[in-house]
N, C-alpha and C positions, 0 to 999 in steps of 0.2 A: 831660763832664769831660775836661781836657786832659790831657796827660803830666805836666807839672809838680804838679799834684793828686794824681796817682796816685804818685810818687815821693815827694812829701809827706807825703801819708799811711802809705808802707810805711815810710820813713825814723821818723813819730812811731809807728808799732806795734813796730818794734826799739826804741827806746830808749823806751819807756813804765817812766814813774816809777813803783814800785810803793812807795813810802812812804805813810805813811798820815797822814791827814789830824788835824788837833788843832786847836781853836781855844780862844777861851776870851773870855766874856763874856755878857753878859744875854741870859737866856729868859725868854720868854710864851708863853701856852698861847690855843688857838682858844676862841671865846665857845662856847655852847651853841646860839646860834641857825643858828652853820653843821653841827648833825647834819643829816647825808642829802646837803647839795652835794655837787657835781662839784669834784675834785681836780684840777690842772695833771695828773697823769697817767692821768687818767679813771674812778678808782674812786670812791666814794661816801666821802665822812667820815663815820667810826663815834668817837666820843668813848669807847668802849670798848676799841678798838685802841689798841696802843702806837705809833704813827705821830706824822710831824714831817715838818712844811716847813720847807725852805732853801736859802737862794739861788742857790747853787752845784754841790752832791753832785747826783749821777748820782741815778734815781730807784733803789728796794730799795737805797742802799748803808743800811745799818747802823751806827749812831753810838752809842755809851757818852755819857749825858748824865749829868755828877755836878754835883750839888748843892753851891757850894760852903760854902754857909751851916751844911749838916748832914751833907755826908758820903754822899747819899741816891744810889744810881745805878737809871739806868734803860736800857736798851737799845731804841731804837729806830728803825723803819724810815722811810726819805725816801721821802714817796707824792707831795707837791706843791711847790709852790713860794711864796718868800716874796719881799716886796721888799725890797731892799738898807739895810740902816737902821744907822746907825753905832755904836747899843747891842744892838741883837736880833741875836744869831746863829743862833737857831732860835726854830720854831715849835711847840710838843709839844700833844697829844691833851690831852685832859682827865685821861686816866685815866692817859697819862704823866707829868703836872704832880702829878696828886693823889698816885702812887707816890715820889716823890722829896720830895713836901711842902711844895709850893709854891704850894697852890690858894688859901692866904688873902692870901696877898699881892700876888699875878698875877704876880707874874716873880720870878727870882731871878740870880743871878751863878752860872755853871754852867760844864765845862769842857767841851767832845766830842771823841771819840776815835773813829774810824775803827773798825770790827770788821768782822774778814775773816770767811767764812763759816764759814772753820774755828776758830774762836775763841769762835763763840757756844755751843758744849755742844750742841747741837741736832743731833738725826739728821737725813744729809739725807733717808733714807728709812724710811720703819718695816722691821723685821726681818721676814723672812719665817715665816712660822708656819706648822708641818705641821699636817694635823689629821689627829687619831686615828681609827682606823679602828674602827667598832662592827661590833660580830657581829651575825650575822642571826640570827634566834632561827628 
């Protein structure tokens, strides 16, 4: 790596865009024949996971998928990746497609929204729990 890399790079981690991502257009959901493959980022597809491939987000980022046919939202995470297609903009699990309502038709027009960690409601750690102390008999 030369010096001009390495100034490039500290120059893009100072001004790193922290805006968050929005797009909006057609989803499809993965068939059923790919439960159990391998993921672009090496985990196993579970059709029971809220997971989504696409083309671009970083993998774990977190996208608000809503429905725009009914209104339906669904939150979920980017485990793989898609190819570039000028109507799909995401890829959603099975059981992210069937939450938002969209398993009879196989796609729908949908909008995604970026969600930062802190936005989703979710602890990032469970609370610590004392446990009570019993007498000795």
């Amino acid at each position: 790596m030369n010096i001009c890399s390495i100034v490039l790079l500290f120059l893009l981690s100072l001004f790193h865009n922290s805006a968050t991502y929005t797009a909006q257009g057609r989803a499809s959901f993965y068939a059923d024949r790919m439960q159990g493959h391998a993921t672009a980022s090496g985990e196993r597809y579970d059709k029971k996971l809220y997971t989504a491939a696409h083309a671009t987000l970083p993998f774990d980022t977190k996208v608000l998928v809503t429905n725009l046919n009914n209104g339906k939202s669904v939150v979920v995470r980017i485990n793989d990746r898609k190819a570039r297609h000028r109507h799909n903009v995401i890829d959603l699990s099975r059981a992210a497609a069937q939450e938002i309502g969209m398993i009879r038709s196989g796609s729908a027009a949908v909008r995604l929204k970026e969600v930062k960690n802190e936005q989703t409601g979710q602890q990032a750690q469970p609370a610590a729990v004392s446990e009570a102390k019993v007498p000795r008999k």
